[in-house]
VEXPA-531093 format. One record per atom (N, C-alpha, C): y, z, x. Coordinates in steps of 0.2 Angstrom, whole numbers, plus 5000, padded with zeros to 4 digits. Layout:
YZX
...
This chain:
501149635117
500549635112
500549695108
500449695102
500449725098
499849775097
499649855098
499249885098
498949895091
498049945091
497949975085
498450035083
498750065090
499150115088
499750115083
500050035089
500750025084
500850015078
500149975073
500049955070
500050015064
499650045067
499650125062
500350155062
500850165066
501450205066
501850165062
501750085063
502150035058
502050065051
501150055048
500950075043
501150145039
501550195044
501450275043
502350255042
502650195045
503550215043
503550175036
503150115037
503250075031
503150095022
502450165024
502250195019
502750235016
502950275022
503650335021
504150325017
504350235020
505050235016
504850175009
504050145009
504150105000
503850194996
503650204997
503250254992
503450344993
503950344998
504450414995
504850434997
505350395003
506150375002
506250354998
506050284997
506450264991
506350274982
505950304981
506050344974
506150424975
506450444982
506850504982
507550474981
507850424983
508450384983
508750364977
508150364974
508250334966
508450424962
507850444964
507950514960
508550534960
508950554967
509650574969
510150524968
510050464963
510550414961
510850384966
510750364971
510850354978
510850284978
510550244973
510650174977
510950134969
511450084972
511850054964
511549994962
510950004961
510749944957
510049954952
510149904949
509549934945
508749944947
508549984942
507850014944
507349944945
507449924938
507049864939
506949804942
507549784946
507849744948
507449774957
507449824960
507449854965
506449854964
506249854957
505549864958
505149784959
505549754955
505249684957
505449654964
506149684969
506249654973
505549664978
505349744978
504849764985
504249734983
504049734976
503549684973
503449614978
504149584979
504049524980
503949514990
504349584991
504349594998
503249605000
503149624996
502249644996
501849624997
502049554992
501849494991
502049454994
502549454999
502549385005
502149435011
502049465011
501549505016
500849505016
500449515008
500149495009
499849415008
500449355004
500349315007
500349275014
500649285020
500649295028
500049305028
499649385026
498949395030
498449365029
498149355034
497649305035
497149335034
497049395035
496649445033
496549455025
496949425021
496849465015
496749405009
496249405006
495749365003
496149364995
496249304993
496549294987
496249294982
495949354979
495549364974
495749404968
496449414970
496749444966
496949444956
496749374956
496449374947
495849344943
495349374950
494549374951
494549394944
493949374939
493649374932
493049404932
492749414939
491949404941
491549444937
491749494937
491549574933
491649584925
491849514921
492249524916
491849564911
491149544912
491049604904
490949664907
490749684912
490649744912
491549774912
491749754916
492549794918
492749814910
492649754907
492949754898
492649784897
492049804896
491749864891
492149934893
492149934899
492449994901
493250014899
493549974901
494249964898
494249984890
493949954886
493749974880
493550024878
493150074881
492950144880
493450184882
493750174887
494150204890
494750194884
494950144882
495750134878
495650154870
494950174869
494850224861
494950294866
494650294869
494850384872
495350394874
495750354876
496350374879
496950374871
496750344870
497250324862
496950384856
496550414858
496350464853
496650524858
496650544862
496650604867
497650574867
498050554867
498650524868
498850544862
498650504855
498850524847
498850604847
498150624849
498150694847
498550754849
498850724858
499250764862
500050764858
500050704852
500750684850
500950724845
500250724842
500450754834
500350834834
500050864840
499850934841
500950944843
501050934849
501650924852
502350904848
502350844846
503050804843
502750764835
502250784833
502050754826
502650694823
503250704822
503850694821
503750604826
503450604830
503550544834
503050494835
502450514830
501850464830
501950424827
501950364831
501850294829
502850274827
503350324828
503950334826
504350274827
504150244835
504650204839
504550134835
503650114837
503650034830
503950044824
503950104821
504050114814
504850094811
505150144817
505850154817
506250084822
506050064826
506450014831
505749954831
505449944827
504849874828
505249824834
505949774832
506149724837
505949744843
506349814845
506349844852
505749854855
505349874850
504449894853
504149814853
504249784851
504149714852
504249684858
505049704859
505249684867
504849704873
504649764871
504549804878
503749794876
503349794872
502849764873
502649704877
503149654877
502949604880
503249574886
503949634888
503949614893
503749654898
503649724896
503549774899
502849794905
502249734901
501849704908
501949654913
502449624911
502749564918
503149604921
503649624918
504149634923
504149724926
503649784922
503549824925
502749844928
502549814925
501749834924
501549794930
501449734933
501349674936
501749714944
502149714943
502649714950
502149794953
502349854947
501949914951
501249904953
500849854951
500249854952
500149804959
500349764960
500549734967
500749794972
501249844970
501149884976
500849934978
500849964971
500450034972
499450044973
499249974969
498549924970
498549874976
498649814975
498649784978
498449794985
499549794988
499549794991
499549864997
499349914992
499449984996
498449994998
498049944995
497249944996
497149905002
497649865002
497549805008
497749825016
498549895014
498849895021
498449945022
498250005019
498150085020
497150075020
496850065017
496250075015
495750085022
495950035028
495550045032
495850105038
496250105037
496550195040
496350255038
495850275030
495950305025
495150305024
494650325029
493750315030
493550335026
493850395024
493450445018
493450435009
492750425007
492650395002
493150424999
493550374992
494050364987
494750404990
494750414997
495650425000
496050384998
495850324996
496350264995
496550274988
495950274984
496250274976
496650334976
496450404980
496950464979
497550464979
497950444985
498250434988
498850384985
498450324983
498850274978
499050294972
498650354970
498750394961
499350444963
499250464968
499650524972
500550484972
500450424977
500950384977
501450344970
500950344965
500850304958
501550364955
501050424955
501450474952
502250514955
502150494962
502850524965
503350484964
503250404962
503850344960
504050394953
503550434949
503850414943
504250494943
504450534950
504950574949
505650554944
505950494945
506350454943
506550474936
506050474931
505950494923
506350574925
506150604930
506250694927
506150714926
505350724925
505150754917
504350764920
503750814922
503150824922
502650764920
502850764912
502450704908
502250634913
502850614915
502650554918
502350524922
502450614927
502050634934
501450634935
501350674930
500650714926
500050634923
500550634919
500350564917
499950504921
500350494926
500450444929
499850434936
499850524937
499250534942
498550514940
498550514932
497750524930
497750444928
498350404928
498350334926
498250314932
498550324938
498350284945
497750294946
497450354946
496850384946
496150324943
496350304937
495950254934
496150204936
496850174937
496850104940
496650114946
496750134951
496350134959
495650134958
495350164953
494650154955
494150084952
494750044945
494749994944
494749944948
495349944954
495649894958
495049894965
494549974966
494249974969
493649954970
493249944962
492849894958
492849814959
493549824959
493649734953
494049684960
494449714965
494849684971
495149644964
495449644959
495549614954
496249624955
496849604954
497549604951
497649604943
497349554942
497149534931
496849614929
496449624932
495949684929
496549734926
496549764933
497049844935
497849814931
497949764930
498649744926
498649754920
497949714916
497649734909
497549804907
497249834911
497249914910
497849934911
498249934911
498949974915
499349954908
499349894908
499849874902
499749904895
498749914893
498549934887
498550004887
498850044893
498650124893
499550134889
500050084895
500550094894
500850074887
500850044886
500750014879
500550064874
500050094874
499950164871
500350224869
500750224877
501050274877
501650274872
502050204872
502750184868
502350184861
501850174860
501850164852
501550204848
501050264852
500850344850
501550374849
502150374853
502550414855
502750464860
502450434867
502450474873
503250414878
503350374874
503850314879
504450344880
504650384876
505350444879
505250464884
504450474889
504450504895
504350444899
504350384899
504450344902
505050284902
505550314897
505850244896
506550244901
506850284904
507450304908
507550234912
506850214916
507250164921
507050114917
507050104913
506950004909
507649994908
């Protein structure tokens, strides 16, 4: 019979090797497959786990909170797109709005694919199913969202570059606390995809684009 102890030791190997073996494996080019490919696989491994748990309530593209979480989304996505433009034109001026301008098809592409196939999959693990496995181990008010932001940001060693990292903490940062709100999957996906989406078309997607 399976104890609370074992359960936790399970949860402390199973944390160690999806959320920083294996994007230390990736940084040291250590595994031959692609990034993408490797993100939607553990995506799916997440997702037959938290479908099995009978503990875990499918409310994942719950609408419940819709205007308030909107309104929020919205204030946040003028400030983030002003605080973003600003940081571009202060920094790389040379690069606002350059990528639609200069490659429109390309940024068309990754517009639309770049919430299903990278947006969707990271939010299943890093959200999801990292609230559902870890949250009840983790007593102290907002450790889960830290840790998740913390987690969010050490995948994106990968890119090489601070920005990402930097980036990525204060964007996990806001989606944990959405997903904290909303137990939403649609919410934190929406948000994630409109922040990132920003990033490629202000001129910040060179620090993101290595593993597409």
């Amino acid at each position: 019979m399976e104890t609370p102890s074992d359960d936790l030791w399970q949860a402390i190997i199973e944390g160690v090797l999806l959320y920083i073996a294996l994007p230390l494996l990736f940084f040291g080019e250590l595994v031959p497959l692609p990034k993408i490919v490797v993100l939607i696989a553990v995506a799916g491994y997440c997702s037959f786990r938290l479908w099995r748990d009978p503990s875990f309530r499918l409310g994942l593209f719950s609408r419940d909170v819709e205007y308030a979480i909107s309104k929020n989304i919205v204030i946040r996505t003028v400030l983030i797109a002003f605080m973003l433009g600003g940081l571009v034109w202060i920094m790389h001026p040379e690069q606002l709005f350059a990528f639609p301008i200069e490659c429109p098809l390309l940024w068309v592409v990754i517009m639309v694919l770049y919430p299903l196939l990278s947006v969707l999959p990271q939010e299943i693990i890093f959200r999801s199913y990292f609230f559902h496995r870890f949250e009840h181990y983790l007593p102290l008010k907002n450790a889960t969202v830290i840790l998740s932001a913390l987690a969010f940001a050490f995948l994106h060693i990968i890119y090489d570059n601070w920005w990402a990292i930097g980036l990525s903490f204060a964007g996990g940062l806001l989606f944990g606390f959405t997903y904290k709100k909303t137990k939403s999957l649609y919410w934190v996906t929406i948000e994630h995809a409109i922040y990132g989406g920003l990033l490629f078309t202000l001129g910040m997607g060179n620090y993101f684009y290595e593993a597409f």
